[in-house]
mmJSON file of the N, C-alpha and C atoms, coordinates in Angstrom:
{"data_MODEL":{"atom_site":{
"group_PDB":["ATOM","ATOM","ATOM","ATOM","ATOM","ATOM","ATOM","ATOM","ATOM","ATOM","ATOM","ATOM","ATOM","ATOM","ATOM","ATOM","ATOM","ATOM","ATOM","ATOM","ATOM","ATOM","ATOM","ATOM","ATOM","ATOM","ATOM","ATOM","ATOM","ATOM","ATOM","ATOM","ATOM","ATOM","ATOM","ATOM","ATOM","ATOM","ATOM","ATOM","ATOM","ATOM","ATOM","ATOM","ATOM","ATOM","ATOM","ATOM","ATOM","ATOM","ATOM","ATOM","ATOM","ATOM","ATOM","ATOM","ATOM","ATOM","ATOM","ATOM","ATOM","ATOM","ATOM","ATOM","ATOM","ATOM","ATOM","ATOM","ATOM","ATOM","ATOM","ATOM","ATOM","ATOM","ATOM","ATOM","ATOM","ATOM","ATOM","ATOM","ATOM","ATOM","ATOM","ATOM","ATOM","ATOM","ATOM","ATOM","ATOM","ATOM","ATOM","ATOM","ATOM","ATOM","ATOM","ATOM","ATOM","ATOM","ATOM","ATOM","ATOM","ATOM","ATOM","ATOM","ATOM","ATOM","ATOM","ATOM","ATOM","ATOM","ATOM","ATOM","ATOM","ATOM","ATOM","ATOM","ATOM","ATOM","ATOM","ATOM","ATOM","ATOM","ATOM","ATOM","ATOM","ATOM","ATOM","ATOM","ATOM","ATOM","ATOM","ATOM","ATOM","ATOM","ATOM","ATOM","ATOM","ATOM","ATOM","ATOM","ATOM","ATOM","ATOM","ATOM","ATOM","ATOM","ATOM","ATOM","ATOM","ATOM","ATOM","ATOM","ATOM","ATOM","ATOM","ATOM","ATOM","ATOM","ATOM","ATOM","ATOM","ATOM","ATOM","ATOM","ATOM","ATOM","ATOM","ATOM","ATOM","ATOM","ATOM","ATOM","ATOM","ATOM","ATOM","ATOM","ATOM","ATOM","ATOM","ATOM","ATOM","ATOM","ATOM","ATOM","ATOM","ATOM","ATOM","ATOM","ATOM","ATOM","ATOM","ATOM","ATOM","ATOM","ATOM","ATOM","ATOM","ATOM","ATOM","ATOM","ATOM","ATOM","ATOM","ATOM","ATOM","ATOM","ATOM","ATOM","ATOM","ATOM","ATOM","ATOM","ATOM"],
"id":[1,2,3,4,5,6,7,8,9,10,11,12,13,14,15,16,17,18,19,20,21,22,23,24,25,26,27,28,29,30,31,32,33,34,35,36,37,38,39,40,41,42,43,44,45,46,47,48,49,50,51,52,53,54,55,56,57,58,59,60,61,62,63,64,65,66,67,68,69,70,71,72,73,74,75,76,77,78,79,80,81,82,83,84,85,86,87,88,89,90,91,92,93,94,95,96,97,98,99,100,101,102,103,104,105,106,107,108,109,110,111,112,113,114,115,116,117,118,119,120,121,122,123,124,125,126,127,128,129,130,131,132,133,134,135,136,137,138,139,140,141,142,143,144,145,146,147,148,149,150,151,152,153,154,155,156,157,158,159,160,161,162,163,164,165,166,167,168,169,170,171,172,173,174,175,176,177,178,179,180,181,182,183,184,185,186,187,188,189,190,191,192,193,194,195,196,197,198,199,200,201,202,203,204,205,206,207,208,209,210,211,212,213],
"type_symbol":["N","C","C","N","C","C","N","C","C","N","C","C","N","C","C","N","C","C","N","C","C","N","C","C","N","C","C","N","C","C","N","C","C","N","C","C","N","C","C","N","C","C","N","C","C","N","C","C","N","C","C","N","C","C","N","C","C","N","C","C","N","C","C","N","C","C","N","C","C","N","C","C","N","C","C","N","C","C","N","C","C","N","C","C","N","C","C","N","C","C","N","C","C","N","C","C","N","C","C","N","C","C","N","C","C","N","C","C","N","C","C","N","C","C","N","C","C","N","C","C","N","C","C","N","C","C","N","C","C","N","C","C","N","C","C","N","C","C","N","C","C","N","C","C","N","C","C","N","C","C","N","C","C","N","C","C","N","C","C","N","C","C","N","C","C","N","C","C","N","C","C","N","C","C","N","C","C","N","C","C","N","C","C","N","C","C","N","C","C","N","C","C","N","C","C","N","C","C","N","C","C","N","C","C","N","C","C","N","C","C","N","C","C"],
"label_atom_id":["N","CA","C","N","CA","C","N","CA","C","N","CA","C","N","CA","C","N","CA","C","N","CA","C","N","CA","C","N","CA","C","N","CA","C","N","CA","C","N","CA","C","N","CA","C","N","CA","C","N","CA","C","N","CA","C","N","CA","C","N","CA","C","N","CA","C","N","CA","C","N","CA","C","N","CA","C","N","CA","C","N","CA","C","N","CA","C","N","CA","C","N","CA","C","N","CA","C","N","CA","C","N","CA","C","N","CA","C","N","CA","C","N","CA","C","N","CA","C","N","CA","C","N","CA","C","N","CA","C","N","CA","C","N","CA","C","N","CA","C","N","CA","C","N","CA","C","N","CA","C","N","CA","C","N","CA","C","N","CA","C","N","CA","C","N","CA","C","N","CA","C","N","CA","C","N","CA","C","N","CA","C","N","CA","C","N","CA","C","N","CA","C","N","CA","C","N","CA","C","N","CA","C","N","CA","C","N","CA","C","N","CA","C","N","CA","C","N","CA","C","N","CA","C","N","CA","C","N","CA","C","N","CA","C","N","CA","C","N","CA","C","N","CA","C","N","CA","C"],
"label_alt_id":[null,null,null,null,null,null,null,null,null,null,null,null,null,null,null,null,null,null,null,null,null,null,null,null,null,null,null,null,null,null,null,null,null,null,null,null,null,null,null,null,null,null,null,null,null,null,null,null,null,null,null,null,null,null,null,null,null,null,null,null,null,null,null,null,null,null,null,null,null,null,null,null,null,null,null,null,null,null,null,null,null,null,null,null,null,null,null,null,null,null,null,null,null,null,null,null,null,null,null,null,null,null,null,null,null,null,null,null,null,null,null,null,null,null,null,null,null,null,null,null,null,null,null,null,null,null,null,null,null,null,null,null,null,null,null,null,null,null,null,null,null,null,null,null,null,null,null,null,null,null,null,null,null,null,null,null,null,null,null,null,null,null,null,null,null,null,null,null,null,null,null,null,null,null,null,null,null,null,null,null,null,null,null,null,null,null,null,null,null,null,null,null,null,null,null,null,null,null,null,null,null,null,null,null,null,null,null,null,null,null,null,null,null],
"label_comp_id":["UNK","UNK","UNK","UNK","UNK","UNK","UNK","UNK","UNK","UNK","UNK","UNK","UNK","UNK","UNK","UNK","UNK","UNK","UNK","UNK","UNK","UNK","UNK","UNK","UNK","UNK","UNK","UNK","UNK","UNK","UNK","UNK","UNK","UNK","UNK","UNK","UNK","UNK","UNK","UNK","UNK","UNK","UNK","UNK","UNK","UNK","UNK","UNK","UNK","UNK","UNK","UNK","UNK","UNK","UNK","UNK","UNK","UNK","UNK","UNK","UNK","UNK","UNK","UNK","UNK","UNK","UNK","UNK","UNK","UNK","UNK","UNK","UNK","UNK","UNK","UNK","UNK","UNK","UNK","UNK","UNK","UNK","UNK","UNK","UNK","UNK","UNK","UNK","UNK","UNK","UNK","UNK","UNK","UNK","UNK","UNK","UNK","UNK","UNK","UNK","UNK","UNK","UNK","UNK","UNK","UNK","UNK","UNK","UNK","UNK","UNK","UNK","UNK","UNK","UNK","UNK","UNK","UNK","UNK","UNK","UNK","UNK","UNK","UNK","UNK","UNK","UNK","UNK","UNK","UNK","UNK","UNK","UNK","UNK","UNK","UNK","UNK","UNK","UNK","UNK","UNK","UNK","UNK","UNK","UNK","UNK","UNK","UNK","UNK","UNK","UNK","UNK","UNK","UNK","UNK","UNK","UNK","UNK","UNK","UNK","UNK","UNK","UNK","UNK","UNK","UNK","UNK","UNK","UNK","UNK","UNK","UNK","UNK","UNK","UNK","UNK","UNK","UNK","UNK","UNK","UNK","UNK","UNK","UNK","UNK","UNK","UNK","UNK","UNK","UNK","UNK","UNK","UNK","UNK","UNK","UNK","UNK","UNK","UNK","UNK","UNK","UNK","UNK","UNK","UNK","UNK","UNK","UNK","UNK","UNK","UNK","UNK","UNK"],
"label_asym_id":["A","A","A","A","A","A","A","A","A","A","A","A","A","A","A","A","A","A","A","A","A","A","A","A","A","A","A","A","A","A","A","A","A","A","A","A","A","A","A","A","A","A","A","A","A","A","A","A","A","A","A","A","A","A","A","A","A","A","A","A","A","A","A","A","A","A","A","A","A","A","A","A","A","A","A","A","A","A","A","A","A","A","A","A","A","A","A","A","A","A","A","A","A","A","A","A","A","A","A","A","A","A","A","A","A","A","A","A","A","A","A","A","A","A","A","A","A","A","A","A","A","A","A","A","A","A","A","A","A","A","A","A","A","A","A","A","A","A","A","A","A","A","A","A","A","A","A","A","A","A","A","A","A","A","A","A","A","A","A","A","A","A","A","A","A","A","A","A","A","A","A","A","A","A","A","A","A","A","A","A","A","A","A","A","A","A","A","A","A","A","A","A","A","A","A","A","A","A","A","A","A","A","A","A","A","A","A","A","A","A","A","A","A"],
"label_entity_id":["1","1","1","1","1","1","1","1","1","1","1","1","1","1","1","1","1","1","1","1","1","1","1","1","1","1","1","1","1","1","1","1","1","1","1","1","1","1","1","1","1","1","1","1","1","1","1","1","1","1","1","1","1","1","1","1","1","1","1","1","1","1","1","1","1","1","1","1","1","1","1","1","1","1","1","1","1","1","1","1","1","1","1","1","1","1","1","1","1","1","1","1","1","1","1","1","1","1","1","1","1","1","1","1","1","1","1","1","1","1","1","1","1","1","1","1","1","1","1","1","1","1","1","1","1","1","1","1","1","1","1","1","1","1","1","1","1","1","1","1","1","1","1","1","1","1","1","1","1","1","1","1","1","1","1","1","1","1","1","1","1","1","1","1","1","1","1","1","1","1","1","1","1","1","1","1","1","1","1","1","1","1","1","1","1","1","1","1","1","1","1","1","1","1","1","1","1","1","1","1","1","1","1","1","1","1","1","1","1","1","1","1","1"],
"label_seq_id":[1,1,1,2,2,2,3,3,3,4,4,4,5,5,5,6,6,6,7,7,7,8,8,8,9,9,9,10,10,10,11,11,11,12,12,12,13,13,13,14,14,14,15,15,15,16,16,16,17,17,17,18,18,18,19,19,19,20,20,20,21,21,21,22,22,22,23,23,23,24,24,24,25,25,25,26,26,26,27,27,27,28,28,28,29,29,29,30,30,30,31,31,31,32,32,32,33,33,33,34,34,34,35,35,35,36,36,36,37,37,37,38,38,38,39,39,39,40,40,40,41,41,41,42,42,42,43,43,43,44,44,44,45,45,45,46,46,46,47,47,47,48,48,48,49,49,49,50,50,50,51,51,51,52,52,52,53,53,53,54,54,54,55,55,55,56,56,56,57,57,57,58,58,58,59,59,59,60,60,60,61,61,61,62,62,62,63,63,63,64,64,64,65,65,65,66,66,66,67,67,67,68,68,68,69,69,69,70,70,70,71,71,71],
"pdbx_PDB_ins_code":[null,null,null,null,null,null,null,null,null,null,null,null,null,null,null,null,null,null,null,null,null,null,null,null,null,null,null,null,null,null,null,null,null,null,null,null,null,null,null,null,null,null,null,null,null,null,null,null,null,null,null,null,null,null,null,null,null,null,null,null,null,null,null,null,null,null,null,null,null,null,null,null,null,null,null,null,null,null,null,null,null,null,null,null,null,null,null,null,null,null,null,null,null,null,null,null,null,null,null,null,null,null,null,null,null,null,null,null,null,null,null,null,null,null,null,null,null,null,null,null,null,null,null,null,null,null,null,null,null,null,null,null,null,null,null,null,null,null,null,null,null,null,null,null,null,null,null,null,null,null,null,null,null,null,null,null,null,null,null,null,null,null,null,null,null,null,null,null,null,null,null,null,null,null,null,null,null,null,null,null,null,null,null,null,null,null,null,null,null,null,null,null,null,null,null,null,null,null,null,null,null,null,null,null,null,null,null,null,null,null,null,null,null],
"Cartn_x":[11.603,11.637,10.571,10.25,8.791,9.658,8.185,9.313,9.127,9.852,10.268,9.501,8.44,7.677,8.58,8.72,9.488,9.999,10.709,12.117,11.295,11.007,10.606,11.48,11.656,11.611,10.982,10.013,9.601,8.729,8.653,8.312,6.944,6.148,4.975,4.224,2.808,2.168,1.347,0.943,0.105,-0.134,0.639,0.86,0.177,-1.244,-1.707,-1.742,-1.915,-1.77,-3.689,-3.482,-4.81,-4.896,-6.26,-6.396,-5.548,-5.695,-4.69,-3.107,-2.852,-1.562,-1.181,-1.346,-1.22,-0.575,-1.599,-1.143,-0.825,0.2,0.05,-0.547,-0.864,-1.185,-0.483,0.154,0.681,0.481,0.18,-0.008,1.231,1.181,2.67,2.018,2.777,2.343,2.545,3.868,4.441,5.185,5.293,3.666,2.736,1.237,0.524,0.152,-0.02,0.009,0.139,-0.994,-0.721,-0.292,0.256,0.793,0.515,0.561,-0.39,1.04,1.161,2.661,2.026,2.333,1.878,2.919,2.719,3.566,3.153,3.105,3.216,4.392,4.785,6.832,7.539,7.717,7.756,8.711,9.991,11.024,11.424,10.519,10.68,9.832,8.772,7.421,7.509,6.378,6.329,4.994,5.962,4.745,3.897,2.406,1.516,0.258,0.459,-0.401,-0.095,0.023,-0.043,-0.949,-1.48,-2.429,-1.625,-1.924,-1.499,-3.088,-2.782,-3.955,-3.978,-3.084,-2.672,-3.697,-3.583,-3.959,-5.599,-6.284,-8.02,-8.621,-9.794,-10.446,-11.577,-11.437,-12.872,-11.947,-13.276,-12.819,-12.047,-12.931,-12.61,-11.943,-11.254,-10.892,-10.899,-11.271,-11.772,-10.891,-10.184,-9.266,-9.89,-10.111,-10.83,-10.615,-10.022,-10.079,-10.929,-10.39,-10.971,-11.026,-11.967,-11.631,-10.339,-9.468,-8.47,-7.169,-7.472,-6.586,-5.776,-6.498,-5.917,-6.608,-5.932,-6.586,-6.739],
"Cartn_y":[-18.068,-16.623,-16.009,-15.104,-14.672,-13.645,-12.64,-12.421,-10.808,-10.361,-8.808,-8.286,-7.343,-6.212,-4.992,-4.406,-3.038,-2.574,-1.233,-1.302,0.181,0.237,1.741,2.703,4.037,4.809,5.297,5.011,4.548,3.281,2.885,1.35,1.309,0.601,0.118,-0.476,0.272,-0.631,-1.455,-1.39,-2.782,-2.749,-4.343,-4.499,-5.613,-5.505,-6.088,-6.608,-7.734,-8.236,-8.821,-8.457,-8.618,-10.441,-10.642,-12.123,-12.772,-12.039,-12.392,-12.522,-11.335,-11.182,-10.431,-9.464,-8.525,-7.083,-7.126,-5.623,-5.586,-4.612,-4.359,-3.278,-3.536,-2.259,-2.038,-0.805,-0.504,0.732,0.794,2.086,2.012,3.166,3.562,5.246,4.987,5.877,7.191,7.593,8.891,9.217,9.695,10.173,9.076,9.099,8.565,8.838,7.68,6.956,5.803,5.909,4.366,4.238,3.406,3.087,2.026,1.812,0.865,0.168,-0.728,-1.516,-2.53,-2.584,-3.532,-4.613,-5.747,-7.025,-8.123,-7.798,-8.639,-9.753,-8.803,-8.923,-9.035,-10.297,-9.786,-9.285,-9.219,-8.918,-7.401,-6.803,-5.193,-5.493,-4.643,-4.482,-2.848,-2.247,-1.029,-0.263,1.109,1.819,2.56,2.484,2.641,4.031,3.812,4.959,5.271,6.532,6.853,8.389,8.089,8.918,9.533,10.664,11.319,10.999,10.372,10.699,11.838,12.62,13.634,14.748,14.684,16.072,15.552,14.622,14.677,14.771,15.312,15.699,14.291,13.708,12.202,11.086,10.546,9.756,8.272,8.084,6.832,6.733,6.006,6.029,4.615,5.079,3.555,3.684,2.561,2.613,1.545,1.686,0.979,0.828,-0.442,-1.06,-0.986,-0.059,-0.283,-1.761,-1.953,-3.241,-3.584,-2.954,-2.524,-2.618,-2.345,-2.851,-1.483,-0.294,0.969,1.354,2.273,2.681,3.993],
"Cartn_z":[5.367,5.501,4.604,5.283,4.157,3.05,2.331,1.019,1.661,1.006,1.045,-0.229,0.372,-0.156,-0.895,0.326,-0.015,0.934,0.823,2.037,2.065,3.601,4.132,4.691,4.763,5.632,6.985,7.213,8.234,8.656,9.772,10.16,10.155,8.78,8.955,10.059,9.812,11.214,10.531,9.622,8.797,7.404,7.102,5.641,5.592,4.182,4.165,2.5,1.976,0.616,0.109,-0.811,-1.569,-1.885,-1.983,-1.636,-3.029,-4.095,-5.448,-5.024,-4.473,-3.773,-4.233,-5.781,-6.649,-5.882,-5.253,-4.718,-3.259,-2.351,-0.753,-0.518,0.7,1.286,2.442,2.458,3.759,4.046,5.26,6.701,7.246,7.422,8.574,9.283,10.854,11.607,11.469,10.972,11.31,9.926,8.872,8.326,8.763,8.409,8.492,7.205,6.853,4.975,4.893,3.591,3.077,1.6,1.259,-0.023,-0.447,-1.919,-2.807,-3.225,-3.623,-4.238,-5.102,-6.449,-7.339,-7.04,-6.432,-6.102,-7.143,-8.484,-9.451,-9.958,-9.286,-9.434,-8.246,-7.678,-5.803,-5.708,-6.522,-6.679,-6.528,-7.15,-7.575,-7.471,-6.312,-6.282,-6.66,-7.43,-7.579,-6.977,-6.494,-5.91,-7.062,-6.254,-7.695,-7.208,-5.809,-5.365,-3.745,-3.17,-1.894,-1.477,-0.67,0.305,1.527,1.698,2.8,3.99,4.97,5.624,6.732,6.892,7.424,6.377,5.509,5.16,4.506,5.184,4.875,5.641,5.468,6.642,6.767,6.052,6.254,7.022,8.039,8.985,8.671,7.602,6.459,5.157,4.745,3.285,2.299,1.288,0.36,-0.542,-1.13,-2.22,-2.609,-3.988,-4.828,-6.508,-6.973,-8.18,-8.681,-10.064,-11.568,-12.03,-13.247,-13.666,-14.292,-14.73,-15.598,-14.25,-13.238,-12.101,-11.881,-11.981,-11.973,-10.324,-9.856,-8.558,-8.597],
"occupancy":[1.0,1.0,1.0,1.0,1.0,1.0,1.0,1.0,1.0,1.0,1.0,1.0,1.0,1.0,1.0,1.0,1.0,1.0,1.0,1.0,1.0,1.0,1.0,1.0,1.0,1.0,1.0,1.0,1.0,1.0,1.0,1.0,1.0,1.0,1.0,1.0,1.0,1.0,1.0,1.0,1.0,1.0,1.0,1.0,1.0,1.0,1.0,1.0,1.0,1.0,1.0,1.0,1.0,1.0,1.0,1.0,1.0,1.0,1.0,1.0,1.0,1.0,1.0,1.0,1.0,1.0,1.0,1.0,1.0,1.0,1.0,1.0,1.0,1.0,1.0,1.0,1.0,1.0,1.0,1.0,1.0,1.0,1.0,1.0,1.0,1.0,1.0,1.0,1.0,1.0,1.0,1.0,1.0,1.0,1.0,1.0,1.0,1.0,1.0,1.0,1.0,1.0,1.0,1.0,1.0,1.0,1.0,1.0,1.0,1.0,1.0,1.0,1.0,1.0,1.0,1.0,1.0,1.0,1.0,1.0,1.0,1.0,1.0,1.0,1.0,1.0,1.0,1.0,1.0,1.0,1.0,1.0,1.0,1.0,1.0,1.0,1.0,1.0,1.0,1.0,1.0,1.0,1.0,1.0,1.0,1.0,1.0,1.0,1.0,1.0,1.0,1.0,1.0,1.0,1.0,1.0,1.0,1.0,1.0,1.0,1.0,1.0,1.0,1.0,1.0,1.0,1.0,1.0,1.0,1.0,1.0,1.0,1.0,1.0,1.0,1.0,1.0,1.0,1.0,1.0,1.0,1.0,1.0,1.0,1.0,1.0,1.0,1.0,1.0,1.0,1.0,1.0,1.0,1.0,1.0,1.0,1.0,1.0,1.0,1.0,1.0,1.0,1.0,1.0,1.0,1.0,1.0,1.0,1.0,1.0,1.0,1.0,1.0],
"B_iso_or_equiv":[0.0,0.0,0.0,0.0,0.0,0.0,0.0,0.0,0.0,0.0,0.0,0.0,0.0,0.0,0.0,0.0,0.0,0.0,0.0,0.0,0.0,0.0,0.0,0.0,0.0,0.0,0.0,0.0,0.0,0.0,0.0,0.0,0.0,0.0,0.0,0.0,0.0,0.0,0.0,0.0,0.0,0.0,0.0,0.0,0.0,0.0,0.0,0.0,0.0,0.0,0.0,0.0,0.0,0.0,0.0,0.0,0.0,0.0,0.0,0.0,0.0,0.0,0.0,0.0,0.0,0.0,0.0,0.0,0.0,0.0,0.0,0.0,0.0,0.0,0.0,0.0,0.0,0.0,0.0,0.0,0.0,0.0,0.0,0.0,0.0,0.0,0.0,0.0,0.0,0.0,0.0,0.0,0.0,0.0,0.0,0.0,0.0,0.0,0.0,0.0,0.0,0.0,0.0,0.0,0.0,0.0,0.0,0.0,0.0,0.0,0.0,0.0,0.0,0.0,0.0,0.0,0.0,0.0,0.0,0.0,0.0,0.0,0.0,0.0,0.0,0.0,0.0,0.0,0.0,0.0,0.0,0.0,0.0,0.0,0.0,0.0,0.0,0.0,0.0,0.0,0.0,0.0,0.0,0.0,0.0,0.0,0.0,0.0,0.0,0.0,0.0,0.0,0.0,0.0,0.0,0.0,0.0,0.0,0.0,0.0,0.0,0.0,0.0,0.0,0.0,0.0,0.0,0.0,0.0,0.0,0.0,0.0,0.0,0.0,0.0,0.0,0.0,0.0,0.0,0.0,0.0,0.0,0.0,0.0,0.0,0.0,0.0,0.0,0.0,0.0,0.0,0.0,0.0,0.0,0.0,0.0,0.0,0.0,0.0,0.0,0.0,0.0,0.0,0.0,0.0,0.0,0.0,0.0,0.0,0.0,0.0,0.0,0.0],
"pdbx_formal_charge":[null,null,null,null,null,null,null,null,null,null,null,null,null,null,null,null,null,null,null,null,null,null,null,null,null,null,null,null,null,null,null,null,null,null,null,null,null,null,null,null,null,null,null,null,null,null,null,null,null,null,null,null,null,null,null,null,null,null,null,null,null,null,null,null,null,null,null,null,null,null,null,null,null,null,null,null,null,null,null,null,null,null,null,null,null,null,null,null,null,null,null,null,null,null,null,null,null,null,null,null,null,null,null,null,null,null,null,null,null,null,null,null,null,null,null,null,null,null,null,null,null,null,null,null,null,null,null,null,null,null,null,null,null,null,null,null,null,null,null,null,null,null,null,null,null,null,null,null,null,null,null,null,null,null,null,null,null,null,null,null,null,null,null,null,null,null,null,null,null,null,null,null,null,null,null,null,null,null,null,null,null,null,null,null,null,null,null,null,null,null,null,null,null,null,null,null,null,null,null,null,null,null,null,null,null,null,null,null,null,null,null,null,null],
"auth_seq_id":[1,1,1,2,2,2,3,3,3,4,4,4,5,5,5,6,6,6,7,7,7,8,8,8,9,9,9,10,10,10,11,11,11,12,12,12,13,13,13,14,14,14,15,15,15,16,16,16,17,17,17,18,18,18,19,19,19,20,20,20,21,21,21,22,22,22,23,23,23,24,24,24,25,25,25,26,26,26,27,27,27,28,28,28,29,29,29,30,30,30,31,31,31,32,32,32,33,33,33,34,34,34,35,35,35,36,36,36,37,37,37,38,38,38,39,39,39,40,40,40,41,41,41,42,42,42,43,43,43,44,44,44,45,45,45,46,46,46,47,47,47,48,48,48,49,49,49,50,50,50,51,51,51,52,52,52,53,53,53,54,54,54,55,55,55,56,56,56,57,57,57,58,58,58,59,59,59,60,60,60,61,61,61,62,62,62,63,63,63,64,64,64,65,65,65,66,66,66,67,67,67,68,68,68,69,69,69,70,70,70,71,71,71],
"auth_comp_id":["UNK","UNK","UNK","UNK","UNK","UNK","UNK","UNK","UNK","UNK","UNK","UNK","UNK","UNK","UNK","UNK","UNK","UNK","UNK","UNK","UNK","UNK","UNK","UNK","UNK","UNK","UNK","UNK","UNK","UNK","UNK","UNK","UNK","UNK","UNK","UNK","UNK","UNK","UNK","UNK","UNK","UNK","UNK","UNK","UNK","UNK","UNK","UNK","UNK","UNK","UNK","UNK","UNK","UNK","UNK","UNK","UNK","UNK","UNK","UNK","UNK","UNK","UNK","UNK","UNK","UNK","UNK","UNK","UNK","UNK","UNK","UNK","UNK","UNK","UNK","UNK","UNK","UNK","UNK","UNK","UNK","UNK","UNK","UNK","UNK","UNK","UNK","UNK","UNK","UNK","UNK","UNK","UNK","UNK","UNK","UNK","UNK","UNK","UNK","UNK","UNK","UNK","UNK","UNK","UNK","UNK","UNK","UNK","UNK","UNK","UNK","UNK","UNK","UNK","UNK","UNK","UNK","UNK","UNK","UNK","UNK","UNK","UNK","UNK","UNK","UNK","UNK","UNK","UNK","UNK","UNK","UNK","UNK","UNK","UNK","UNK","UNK","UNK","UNK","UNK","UNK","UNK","UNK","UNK","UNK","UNK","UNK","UNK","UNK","UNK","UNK","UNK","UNK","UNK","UNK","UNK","UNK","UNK","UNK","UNK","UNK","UNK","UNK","UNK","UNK","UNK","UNK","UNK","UNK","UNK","UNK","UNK","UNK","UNK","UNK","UNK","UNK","UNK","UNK","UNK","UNK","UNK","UNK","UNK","UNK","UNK","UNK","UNK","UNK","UNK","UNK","UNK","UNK","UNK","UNK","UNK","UNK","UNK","UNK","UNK","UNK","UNK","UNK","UNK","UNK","UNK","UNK","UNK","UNK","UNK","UNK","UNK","UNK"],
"auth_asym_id":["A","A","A","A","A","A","A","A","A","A","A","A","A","A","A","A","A","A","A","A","A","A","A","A","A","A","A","A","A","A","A","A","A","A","A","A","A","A","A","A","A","A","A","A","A","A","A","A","A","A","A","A","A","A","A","A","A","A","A","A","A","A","A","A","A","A","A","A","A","A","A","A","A","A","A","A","A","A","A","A","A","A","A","A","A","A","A","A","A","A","A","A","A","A","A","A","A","A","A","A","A","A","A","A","A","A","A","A","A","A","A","A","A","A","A","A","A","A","A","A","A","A","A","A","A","A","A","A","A","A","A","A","A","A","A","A","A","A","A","A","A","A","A","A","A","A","A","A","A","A","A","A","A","A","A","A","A","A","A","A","A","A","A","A","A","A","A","A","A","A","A","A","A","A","A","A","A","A","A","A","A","A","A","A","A","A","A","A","A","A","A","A","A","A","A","A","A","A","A","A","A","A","A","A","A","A","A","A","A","A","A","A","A"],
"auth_atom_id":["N","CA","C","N","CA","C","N","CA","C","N","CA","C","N","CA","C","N","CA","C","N","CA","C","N","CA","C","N","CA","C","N","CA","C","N","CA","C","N","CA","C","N","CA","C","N","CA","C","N","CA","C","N","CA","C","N","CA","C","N","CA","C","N","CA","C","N","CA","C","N","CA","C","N","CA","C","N","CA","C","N","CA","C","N","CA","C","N","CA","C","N","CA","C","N","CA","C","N","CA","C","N","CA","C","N","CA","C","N","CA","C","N","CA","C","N","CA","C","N","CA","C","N","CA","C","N","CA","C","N","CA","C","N","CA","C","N","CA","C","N","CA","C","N","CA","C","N","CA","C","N","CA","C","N","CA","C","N","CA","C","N","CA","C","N","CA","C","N","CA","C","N","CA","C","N","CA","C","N","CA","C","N","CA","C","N","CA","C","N","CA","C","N","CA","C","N","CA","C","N","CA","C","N","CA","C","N","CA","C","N","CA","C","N","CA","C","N","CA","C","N","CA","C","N","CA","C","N","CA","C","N","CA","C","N","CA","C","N","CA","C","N","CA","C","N","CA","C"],
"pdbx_PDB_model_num":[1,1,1,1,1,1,1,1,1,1,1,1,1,1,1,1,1,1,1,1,1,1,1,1,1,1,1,1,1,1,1,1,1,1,1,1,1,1,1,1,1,1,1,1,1,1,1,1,1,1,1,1,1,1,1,1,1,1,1,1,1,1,1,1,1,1,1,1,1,1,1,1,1,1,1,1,1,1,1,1,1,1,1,1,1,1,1,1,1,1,1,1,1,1,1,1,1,1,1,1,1,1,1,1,1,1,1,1,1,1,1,1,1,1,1,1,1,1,1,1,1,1,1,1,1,1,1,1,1,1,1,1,1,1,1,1,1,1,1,1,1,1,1,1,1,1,1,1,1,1,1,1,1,1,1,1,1,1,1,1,1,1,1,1,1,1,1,1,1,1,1,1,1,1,1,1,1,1,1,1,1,1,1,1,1,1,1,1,1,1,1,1,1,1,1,1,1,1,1,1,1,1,1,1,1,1,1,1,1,1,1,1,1]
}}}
């Protein structure tokens, strides 16, 4: 059985894990957002950052690590 991230309110459309495994990323449709989850701890993963993509007007978005592992 694989492991459990985090428990949503609404149903993700793509969760993706960093090649470390450190952090997720997940999109979900309705909101449309993504959220950052520090999975250091697979146990209690904690949320560490979320974006509304509803309310930007740019077509693209970059989330991008400090060296310090801050976003």
């Amino acid at each position: 059985m694989g492991r459990i991230l985090a428990s949503f309110d609404v149903e993700p459309t793509l969760i993706a894990m960093s090649s470390d495994e450190k952090w997720a990323y997940v999109s979900t449709q309705n909101p449309q957002m993504i959220r950052v989850y520090d999975t250091s701890n697979f146990k209690a993963p904690v949320p560490v950052a979320s974006v509304d993509l509803g309310s930007l007007s740019r077509n693209r978005l970059f989330l991008e690590l400090s060296p310090d592992e801050k976003i």
